[in-house]
C-alpha positions as CSV (number, residue, x, y, z in Angstrom):
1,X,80.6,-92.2,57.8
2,X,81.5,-91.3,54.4
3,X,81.9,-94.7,53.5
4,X,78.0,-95.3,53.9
5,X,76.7,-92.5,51.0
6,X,77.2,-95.2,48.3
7,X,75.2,-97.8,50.7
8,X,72.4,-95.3,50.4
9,X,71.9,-96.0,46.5
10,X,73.2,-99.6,47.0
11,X,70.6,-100.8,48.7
12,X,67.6,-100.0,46.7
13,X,69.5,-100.6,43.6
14,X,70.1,-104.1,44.8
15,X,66.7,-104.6,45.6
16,X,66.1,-103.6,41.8
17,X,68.6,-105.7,40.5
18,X,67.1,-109.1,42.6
19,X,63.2,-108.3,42.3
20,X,63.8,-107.6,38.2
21,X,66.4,-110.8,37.4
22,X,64.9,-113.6,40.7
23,X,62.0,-114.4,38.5
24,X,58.8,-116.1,39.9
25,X,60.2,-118.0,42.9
26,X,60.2,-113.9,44.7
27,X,56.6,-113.8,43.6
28,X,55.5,-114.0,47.3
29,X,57.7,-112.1,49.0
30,X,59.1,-109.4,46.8
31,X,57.4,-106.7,47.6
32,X,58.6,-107.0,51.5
33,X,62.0,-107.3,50.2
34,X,61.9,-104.1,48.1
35,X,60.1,-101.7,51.0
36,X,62.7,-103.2,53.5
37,X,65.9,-102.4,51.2
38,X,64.1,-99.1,50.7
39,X,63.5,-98.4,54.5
40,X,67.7,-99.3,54.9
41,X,68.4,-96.5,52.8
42,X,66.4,-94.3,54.6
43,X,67.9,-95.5,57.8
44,X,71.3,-95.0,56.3
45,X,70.0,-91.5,55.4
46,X,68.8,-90.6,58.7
47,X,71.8,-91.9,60.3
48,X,74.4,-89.6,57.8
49,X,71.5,-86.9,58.9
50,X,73.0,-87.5,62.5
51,X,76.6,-87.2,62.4
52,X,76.2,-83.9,59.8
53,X,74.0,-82.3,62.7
54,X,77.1,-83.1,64.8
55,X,79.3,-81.2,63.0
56,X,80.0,-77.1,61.9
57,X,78.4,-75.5,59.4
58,X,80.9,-75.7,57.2
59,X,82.4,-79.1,57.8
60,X,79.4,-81.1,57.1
61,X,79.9,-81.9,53.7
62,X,81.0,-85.6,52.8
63,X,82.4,-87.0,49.6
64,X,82.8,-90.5,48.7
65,X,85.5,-91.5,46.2
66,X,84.8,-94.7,44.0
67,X,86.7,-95.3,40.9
68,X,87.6,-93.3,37.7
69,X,85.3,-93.5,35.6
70,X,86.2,-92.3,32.4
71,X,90.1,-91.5,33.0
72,X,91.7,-90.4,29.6
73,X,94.0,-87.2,28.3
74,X,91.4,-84.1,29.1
75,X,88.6,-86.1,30.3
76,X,88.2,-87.2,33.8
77,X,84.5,-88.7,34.7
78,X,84.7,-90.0,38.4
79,X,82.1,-92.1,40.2
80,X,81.6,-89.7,43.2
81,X,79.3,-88.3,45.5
82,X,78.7,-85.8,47.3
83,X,76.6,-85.1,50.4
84,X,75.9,-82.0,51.9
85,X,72.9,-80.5,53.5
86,X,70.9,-79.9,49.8
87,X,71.6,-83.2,49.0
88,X,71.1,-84.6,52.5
89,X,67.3,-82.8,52.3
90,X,66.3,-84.6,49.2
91,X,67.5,-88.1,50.9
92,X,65.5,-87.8,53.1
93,X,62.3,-86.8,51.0
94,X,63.4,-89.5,48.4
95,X,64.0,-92.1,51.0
96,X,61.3,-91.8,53.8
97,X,58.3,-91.0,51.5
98,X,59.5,-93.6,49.2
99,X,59.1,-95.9,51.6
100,X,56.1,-95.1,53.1
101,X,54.5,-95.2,49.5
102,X,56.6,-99.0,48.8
103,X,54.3,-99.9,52.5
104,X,51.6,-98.4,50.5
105,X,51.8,-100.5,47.3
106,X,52.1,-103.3,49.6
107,X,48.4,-103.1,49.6
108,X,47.4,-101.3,46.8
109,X,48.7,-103.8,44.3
110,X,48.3,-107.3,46.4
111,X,46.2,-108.5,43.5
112,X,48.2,-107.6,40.6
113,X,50.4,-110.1,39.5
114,X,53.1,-108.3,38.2
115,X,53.1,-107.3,41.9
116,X,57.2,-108.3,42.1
117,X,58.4,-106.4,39.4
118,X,56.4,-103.2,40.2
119,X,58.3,-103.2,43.9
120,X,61.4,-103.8,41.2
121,X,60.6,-100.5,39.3
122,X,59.9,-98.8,42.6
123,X,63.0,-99.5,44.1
124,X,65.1,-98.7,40.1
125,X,63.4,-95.1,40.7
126,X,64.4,-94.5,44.1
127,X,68.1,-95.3,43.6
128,X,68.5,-93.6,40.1
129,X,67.0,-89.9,42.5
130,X,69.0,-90.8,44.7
131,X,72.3,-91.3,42.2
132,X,70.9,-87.7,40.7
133,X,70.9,-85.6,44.1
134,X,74.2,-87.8,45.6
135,X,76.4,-87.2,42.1
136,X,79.4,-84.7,42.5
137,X,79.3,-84.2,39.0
138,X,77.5,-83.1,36.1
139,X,77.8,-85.7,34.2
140,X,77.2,-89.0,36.7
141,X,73.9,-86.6,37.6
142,X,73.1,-87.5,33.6
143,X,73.6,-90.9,34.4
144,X,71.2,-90.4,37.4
145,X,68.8,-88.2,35.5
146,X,68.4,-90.7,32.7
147,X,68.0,-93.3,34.9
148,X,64.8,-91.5,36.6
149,X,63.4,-91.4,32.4
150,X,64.0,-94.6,32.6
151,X,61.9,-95.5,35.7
152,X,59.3,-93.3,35.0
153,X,58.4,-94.8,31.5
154,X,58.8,-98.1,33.3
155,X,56.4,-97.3,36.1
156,X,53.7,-95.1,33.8
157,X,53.4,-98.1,31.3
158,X,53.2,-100.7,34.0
159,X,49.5,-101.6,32.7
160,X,50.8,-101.5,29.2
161,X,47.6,-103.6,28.7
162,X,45.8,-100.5,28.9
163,X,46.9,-98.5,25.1
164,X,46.5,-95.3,27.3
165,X,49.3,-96.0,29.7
166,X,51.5,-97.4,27.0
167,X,50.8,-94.6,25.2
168,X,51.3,-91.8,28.5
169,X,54.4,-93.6,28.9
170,X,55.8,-92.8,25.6
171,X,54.5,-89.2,25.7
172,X,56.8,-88.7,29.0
173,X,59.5,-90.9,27.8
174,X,59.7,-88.6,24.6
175,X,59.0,-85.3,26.0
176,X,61.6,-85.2,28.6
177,X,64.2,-86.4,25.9
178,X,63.7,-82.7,24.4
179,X,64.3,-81.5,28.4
180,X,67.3,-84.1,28.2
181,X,68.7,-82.7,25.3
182,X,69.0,-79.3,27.0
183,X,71.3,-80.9,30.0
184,X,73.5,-83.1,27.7
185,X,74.3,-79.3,25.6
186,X,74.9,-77.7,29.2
187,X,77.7,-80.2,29.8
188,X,79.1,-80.0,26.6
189,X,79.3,-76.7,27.2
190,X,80.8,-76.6,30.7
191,X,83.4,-79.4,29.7
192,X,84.5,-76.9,26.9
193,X,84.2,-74.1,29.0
194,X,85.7,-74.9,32.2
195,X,87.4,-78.1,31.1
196,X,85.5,-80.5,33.9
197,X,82.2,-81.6,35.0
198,X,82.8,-81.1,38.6
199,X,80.2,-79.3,41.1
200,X,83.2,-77.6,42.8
201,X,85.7,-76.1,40.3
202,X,82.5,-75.7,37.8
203,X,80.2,-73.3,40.6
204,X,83.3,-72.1,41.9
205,X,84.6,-70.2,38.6
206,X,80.8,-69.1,37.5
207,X,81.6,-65.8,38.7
208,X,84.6,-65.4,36.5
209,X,83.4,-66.8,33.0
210,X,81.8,-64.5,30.4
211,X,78.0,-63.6,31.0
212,X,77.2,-65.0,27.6
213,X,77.8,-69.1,28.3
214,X,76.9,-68.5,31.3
215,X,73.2,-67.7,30.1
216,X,73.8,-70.2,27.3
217,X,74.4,-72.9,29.9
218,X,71.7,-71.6,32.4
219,X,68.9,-71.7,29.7
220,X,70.0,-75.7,28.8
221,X,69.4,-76.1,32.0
222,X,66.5,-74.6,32.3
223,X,65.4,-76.7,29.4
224,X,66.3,-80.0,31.5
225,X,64.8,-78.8,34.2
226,X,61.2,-78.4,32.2
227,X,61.0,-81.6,30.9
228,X,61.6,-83.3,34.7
229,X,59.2,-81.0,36.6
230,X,56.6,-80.5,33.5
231,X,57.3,-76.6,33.6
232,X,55.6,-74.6,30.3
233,X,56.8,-75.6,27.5
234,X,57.3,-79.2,28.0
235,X,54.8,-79.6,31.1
236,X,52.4,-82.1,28.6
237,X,53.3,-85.7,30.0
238,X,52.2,-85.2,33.4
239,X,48.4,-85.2,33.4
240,X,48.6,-88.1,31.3
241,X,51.1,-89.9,33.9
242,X,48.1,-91.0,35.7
243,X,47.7,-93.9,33.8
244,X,50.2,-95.6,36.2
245,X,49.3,-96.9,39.1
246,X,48.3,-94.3,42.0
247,X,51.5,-94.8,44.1
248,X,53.2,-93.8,41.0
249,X,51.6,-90.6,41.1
250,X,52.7,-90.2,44.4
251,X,56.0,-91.5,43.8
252,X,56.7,-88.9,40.6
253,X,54.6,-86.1,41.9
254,X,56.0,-86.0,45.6
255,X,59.2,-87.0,46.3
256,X,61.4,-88.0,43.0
257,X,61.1,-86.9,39.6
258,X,58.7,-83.9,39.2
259,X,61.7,-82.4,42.1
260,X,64.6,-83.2,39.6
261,X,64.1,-79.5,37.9
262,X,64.3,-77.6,41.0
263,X,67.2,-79.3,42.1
264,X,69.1,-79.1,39.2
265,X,68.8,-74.8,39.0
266,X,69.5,-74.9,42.8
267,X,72.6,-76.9,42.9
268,X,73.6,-74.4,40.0
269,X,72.7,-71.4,41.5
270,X,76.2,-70.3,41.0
271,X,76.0,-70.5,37.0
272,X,72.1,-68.3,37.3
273,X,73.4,-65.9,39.8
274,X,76.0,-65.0,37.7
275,X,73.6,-65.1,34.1
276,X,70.9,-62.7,35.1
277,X,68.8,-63.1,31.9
278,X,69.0,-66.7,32.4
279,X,67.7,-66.2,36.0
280,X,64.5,-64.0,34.7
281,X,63.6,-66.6,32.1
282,X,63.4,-69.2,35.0
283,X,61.0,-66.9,37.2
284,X,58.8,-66.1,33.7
285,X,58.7,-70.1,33.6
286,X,57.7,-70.1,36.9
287,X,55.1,-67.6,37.2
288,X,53.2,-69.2,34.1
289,X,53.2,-72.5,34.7
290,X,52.0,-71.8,38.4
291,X,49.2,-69.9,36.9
292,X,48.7,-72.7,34.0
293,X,48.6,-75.6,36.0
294,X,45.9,-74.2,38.6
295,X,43.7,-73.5,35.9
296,X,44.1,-76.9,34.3
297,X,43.2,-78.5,38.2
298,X,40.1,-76.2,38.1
299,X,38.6,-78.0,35.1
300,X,39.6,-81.9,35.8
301,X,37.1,-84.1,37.0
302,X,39.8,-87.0,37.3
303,X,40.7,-87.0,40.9
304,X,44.3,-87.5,39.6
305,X,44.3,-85.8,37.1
306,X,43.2,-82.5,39.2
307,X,45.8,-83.2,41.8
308,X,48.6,-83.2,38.7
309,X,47.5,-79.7,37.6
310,X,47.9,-79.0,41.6
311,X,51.7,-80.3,41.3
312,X,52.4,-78.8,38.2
313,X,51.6,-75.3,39.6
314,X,53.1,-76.0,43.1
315,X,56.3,-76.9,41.3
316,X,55.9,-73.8,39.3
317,X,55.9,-72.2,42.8
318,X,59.5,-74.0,43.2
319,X,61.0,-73.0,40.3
320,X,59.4,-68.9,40.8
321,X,61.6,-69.1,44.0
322,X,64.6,-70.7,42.4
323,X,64.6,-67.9,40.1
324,X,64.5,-64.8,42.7
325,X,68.4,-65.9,43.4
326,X,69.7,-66.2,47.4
327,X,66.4,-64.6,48.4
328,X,64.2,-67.8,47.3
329,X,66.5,-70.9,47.0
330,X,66.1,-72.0,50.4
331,X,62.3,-71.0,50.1
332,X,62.1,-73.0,47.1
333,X,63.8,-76.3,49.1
334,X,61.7,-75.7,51.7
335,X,57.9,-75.8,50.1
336,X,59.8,-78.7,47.9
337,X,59.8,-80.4,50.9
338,X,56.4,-79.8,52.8
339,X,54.4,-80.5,48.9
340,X,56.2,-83.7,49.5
341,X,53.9,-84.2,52.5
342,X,51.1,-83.0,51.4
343,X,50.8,-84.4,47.9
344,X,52.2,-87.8,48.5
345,X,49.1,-88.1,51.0
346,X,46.8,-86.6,48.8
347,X,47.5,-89.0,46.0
348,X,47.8,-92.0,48.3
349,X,44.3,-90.3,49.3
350,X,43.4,-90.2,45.9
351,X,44.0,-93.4,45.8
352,X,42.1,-94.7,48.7
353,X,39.1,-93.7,47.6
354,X,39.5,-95.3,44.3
355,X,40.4,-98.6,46.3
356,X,36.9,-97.8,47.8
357,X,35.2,-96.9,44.4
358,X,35.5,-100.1,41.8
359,X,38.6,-97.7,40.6
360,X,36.3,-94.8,39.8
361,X,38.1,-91.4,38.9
362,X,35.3,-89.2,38.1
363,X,34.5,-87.0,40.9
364,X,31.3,-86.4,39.8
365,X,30.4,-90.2,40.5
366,X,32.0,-89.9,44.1
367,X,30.3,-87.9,46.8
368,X,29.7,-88.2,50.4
369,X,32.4,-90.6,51.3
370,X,33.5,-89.0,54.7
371,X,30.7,-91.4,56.3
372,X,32.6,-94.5,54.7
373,X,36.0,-93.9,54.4
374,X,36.7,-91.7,57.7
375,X,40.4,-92.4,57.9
376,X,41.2,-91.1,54.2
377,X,38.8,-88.3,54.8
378,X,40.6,-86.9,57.4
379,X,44.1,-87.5,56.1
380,X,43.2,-86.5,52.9
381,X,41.3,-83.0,54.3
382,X,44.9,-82.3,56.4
383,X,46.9,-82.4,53.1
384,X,44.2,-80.3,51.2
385,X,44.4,-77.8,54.0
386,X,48.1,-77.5,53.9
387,X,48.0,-77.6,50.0
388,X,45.9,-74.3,50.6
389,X,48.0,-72.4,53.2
390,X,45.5,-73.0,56.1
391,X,47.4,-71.3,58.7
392,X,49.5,-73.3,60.7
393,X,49.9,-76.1,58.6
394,X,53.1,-77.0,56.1
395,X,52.2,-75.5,53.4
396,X,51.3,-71.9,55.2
397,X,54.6,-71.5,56.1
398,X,56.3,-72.7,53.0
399,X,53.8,-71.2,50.3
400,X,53.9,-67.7,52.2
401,X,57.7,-67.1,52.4
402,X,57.4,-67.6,48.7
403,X,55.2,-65.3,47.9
404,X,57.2,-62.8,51.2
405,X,60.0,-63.0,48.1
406,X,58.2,-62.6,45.2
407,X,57.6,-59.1,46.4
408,X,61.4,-58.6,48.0
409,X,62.3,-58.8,44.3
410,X,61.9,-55.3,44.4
411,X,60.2,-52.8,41.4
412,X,57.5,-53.6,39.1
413,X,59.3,-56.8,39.2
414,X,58.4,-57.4,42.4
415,X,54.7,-56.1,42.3
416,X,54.0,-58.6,39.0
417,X,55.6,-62.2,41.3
418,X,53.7,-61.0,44.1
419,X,50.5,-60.6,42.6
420,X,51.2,-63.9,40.2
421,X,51.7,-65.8,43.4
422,X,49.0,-64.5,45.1
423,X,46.0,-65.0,42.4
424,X,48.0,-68.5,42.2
425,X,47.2,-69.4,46.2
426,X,43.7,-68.1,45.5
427,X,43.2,-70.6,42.4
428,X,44.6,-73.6,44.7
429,X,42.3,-73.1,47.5
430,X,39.7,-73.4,44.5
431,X,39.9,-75.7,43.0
432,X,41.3,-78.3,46.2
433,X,37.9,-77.1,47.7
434,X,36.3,-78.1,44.8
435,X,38.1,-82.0,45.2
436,X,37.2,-82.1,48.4
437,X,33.4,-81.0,48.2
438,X,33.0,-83.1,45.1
439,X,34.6,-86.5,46.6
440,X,33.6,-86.6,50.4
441,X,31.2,-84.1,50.8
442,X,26.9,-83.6,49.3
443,X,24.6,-86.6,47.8
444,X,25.9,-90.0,47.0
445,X,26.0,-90.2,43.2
446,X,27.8,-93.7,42.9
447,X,27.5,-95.6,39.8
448,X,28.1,-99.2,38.8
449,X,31.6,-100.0,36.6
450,X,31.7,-101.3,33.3
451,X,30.8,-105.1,34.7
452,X,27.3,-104.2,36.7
453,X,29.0,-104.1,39.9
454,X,27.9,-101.0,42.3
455,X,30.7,-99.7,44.3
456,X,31.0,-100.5,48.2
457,X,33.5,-97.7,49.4
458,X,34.9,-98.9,52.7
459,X,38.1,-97.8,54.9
460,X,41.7,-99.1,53.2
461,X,43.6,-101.8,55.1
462,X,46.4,-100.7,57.6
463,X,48.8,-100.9,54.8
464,X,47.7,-98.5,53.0
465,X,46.2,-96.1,55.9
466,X,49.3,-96.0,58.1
467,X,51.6,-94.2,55.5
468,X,48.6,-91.9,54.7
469,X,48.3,-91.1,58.5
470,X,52.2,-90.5,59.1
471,X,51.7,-87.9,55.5
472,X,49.3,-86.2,57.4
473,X,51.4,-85.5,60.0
474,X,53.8,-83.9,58.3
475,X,51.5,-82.2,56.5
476,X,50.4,-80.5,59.6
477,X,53.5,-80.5,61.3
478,X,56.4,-80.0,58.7
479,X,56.3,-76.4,57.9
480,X,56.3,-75.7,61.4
481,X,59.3,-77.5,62.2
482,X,61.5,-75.9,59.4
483,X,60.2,-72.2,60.8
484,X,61.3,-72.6,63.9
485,X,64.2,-74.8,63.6
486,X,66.4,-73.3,61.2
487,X,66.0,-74.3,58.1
488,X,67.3,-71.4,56.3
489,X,70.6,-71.7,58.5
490,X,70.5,-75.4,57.8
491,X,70.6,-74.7,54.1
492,X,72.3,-71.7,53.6
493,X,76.2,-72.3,53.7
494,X,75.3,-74.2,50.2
495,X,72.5,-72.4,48.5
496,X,73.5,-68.7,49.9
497,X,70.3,-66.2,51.5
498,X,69.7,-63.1,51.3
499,X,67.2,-61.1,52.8
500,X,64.8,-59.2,50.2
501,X,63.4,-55.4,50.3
502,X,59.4,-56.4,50.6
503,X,57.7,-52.6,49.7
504,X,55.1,-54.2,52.1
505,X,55.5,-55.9,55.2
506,X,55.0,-59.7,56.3
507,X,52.2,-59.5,58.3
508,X,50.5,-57.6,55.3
509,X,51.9,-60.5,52.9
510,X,50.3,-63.0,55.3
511,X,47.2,-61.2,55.6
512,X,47.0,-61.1,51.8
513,X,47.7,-64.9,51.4
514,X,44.7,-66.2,54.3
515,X,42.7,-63.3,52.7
516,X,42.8,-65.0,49.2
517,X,42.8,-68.9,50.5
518,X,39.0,-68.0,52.4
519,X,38.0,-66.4,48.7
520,X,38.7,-69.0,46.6
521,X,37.3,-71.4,49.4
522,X,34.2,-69.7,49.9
523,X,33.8,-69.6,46.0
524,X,34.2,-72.9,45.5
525,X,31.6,-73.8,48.6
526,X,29.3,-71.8,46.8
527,X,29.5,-73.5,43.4
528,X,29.7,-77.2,45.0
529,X,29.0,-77.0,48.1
530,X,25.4,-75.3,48.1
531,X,24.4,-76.8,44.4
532,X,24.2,-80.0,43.6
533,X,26.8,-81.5,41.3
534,X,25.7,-82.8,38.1
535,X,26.8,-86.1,37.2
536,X,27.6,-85.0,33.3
537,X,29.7,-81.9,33.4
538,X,27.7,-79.1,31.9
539,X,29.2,-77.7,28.6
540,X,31.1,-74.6,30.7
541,X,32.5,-71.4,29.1
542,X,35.5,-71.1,26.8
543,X,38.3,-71.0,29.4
544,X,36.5,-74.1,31.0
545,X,36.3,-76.0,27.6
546,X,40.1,-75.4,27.1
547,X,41.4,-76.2,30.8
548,X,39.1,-79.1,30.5
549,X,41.6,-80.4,27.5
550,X,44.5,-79.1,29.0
551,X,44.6,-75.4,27.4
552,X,45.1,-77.2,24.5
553,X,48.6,-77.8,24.8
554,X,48.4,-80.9,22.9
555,X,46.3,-79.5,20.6
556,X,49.4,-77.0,20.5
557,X,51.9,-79.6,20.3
558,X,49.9,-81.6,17.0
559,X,49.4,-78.2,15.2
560,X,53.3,-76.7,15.3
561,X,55.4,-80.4,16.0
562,X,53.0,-83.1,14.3
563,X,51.6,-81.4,11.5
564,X,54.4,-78.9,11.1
565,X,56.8,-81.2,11.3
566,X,54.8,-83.4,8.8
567,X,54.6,-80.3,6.1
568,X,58.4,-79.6,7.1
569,X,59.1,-83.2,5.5
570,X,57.1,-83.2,2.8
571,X,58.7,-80.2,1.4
572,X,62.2,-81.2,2.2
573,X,60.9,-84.8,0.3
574,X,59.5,-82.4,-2.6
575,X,62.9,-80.4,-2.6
576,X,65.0,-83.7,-2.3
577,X,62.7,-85.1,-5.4
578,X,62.6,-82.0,-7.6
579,X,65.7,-80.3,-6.9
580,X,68.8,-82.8,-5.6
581,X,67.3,-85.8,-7.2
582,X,66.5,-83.9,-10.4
583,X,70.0,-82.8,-10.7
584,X,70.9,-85.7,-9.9
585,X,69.1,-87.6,-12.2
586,X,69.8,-85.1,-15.0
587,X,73.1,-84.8,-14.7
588,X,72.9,-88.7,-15.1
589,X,70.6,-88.6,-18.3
590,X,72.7,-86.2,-19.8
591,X,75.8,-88.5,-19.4
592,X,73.8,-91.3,-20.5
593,X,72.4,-89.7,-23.8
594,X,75.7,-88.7,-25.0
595,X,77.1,-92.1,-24.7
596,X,74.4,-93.4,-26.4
597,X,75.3,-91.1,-29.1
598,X,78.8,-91.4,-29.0
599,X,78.3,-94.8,-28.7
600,X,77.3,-95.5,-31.9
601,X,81.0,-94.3,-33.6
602,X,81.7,-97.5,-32.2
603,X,79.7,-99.5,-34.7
604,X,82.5,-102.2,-35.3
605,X,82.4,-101.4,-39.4
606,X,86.7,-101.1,-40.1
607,X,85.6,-98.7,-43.1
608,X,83.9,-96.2,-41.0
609,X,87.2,-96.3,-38.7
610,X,89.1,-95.9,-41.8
611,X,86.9,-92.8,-42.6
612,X,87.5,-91.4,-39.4
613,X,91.0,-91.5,-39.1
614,X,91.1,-90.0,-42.7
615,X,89.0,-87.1,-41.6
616,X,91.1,-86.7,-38.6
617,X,94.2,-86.6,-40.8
618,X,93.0,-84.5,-42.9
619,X,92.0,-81.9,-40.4
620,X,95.5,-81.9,-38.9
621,X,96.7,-81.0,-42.0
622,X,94.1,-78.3,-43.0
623,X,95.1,-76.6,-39.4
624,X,98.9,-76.8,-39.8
625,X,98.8,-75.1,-43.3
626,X,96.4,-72.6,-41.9
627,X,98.8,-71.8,-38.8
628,X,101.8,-71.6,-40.6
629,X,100.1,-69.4,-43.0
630,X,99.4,-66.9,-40.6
């Protein structure tokens, strides 16, 4: 069976490969031939899944062998992969959400005419995840990694009609080249550290390497993984990611690139276990982002643009547990996982309704859709209440056992996760209530668009409603099935578990959580659900104003990169014009006005020559008298 792990990234990669170079003759049926190369690898996936479930614990790991790839004297690259049950998790999220979001598109972009090379891109951003999770090595997960960049810009820009999603898709190309930068030093630094790029010899000699590069290495990767899953400092790009098409956002925000981060510090939880300052820094990254990004969500009247604040701070969730070590790595996988639910159908949700809505984003033009669009409603209401820990549901069970370890940490510590992750579940229930009470619930307050036509929201064709219904489900049934089927078993012979020292017990931990999901509920029901929502947003306080514009983060980003960086050249221009070039040029006229004096000894007249070499003489002698008379 090992033979098949390449077949997994072969056949989406060939589907890229045909739909980008066929040209116009695929026009008509590209699409179907990029969701069925995309539904192969997922049935290769699920049919590896199979014979690892047949096998030990510690046997099911498969490698794949496939050529040197850069074989010199002290440097060995391989093309290799490796598939074990982390990996095998994320093929399965890549590859059956992927393709229920390629039936999706099927739909969604039947009109566009670029509709070929957008199943193209799709398919290019599907195998280059999948290359990143399946790689056995650092460096041919760069390869992977880049490639994801790469599909990303493709896929934000796709309208590149529109300057905004040219211009998003710059912003994210750029800003996870700073992330990028971090995982090319990491390697550089494990090559010269442990002499190979290797998962196995690399994790395996962690513990014996001094704590120093350890933490060096851990915080470059850290830096990677902020730029992939828009974690604080680098988390800019993603709200403006939604100027791609909606299964895009689906695509990025579910189940490939936003997940790159937390795979990354998993798969090296070996190097952070060992680098415990590297390992706090991680959880601090967490814990703010979780907190930023569900302020940001509260403030967003773009449907999208809400539900990318959402991902942002359930990613910071991710990485929170990554950082608590063996007692939140598998926690960490697992609310990876049931988000992937979740938010793929709320953004194929999201999407729906602006199928339904002349491609309308403000929710304060939307409002009592349920009666039109009862399908979305319902999906979309299923992956809002797992988003928000509705007991029960996927996201209960995963957001709860993060929060469960948060306050294992232990100390003061513990107390400060715990409480971070708390206020953070209260914030999503918040400000999801407030999407859903804006969008299907109260008064109609549709407008016309920008050509006089008034929207007629109606139910999305099967193509479209299917994958949304089979997200519900495991939005409603996913969590479940990883409780009671054991998921930490599954996962643990790779990412380790350990069982924290909670000062308080479960049931009070899960008491807490419900108790703060009905506040931030009933809050929000009492601001939009019993008042009537203004179609112009009202001015709002301060902290509104500054979610409303991202907590100014670009305004952050222009002050201390753009215009810093802007004075920063100026002065090195003012230095490199006054200082280098004045020496320069000095030293230059100096040279220049002395031959120009000296110069004119050479005035071609033989008497003056005569004269000199008479003075010259002359002084010869008057010095030889004068030295032999001493």
């Amino acid at each position: 069976m090992e033979n098949l792990i390449a077949l997994l990234i072969g056949a989406p990669l060939l589907g890229a490969a045909v739909l980008l170079c066929g040209g116009r003759r695929l026009d008509r049926a590209g699409h179907w031939l990029g969701t069925l190369l995309a539904a192969v690898s997922f049935a290769v996936g699920l049919a590896l899944f199979a014979d690892m479930l047949g096998k030990d614990a510690e046997d099911r790991a498969m490698h794949q062998h496939l050529f040197s790839w850069i074989p010199v004297e002290g440097f060995q690259a391989d093309i290799a992969f490796q598939l074990d049950q982390l990996s095998m998790t994320f093929v399965l999220l890549i590859t059956g959400v992927g393709t229920l979001i390629h039936v999706y598109s099927i739909g969604y972009m039947e009109h566009d005419e670029r509709r070929r090379r957008f199943f193209g891109y799709l398919n290019l951003f599907v195998a280059a995840m999948l290359l990143l999770v399946l790689a056995d090595n650092y460096l041919l997960l760069y390869f992977g990694w880049e490639g994801v960049g790469l599909a990303s810009y493709l896929l934000i820009g796709f309208w590149q009609h529109k300057p905004s999603a040219a211009t998003a898709a710059k912003k994210a190309f750029l800003v996870n080249r700073v992330g990028d930068i971090g995982l090319s030093i990491a390697i550089m630094l494990m090559f010269t550290t442990f002499g190979t790029f290797a998962f196995g010899p690399v994790l395996a000699s962690a513990g014996e390497t001094s704590e120093g590069k350890l933490t060096a290495i851990g915080l470059m990767l850290l830096l990677a993984a902020c730029g992939k899953s828009a974690q604080v400092p680098l988390q800019s790009w993603l709200g403006d990611a939604m100027e791609g098409p909606t299964p895009v956002s689906a695509l990025i925000h579910a189940a490939t690139m936003v997940t790159a981060g937390v795979y990354l510090i998993v798969r090296s939880a070996d190097i952070f276990d060992a680098a415990p300052d590297a390992q706090l820094v991680v959880t601090i990254v967490g814990a703010v982002t979780l907190l930023f990004g569900a302020i940001v969500g509260c403030a967003k009247d773009d449907i999208k643009k809400a539900l990318a604040g959402s991902t942002m701070s359930q990613i910071g969730y991710m990485i929170l547990a990554a950082g608590l070590g063996p007692i939140g790595y598998v926690f960490a996988i697992m609310h990876l996982v049931t988000h992937g639910f979740f938010k793929a159908g709320l953004f194929l949700g999201a999407g729906s309704v602006m199928h339904g809505m002349n491609d309308e984003v403000d929710m304060r033009k939307y409002g009592g859709l349920r009666k039109y669009m009862p399908l979305t409603f319902v999906t979309f209401g299923l992956g809002y209440l797992a988003i928000i820990g509705f007991p029960g549901l996927s996201g209960f069970f995963s957001k709860d056992k993060i929060i469960e370890a948060a306050f294992a940490k232990g100390g003061t510590e513990g107390w400060i996760l715990g409480a971070v992750t708390l206020l953070g579940a209260a914030i999503t229930a918040y400000y999801m209530t407030r999407v859903m009470l804006m969008t299907f619930f109260g008064e109609k307050r549709w407008q016309d668009d920008a050509d006089g036509n008034p929207p007629h929201p109606h139910e999305s064709p099967k193509s479209m409603v299917i994958p949304m219904v089979l997200l519900a489900v495991g939005s409603v049934a996913g969590g479940a099935v990883f409780e009671f089927t054991g998921f930490v078993e599954w996962l643990e012979p790779v990412t380790g578990f350990e069982h924290g020292h909670a000062p308080i017990s479960a049931a009070a931990v899960t008491a807490a959580t419900v108790a703060v999901m009905v506040i931030g509920v009933g809050l929000a029901y009492l601001q939009y659900g019993r008042r009537p929502v203004p179609v112009v947003a009202p001015r709002g306080s301060l902290l509104t104003r500054a979610a409303r514009r991202d907590l100014l983060q670009d305004d952050f980003n222009h002050a201390v990169f753009v215009t810093g960086g802007t004075h920063l050249t100026r002065s090195l221009v003012y230095v490199d014009h006054t200082l280098v070039d004045g020496v320069v040029n000095g030293t230059a006229a100096s040279v220049g006005g002395l031959s120009g004096r000296l110069r004119k000894l050479q005035n071609g007249y033989v008497r003056s020559y005569a004269v000199s070499m008479f003075g010259g003489t002359a002084v010869l002698i008057a010095a030889t008298l004068l030295m032999r008379a001493v």
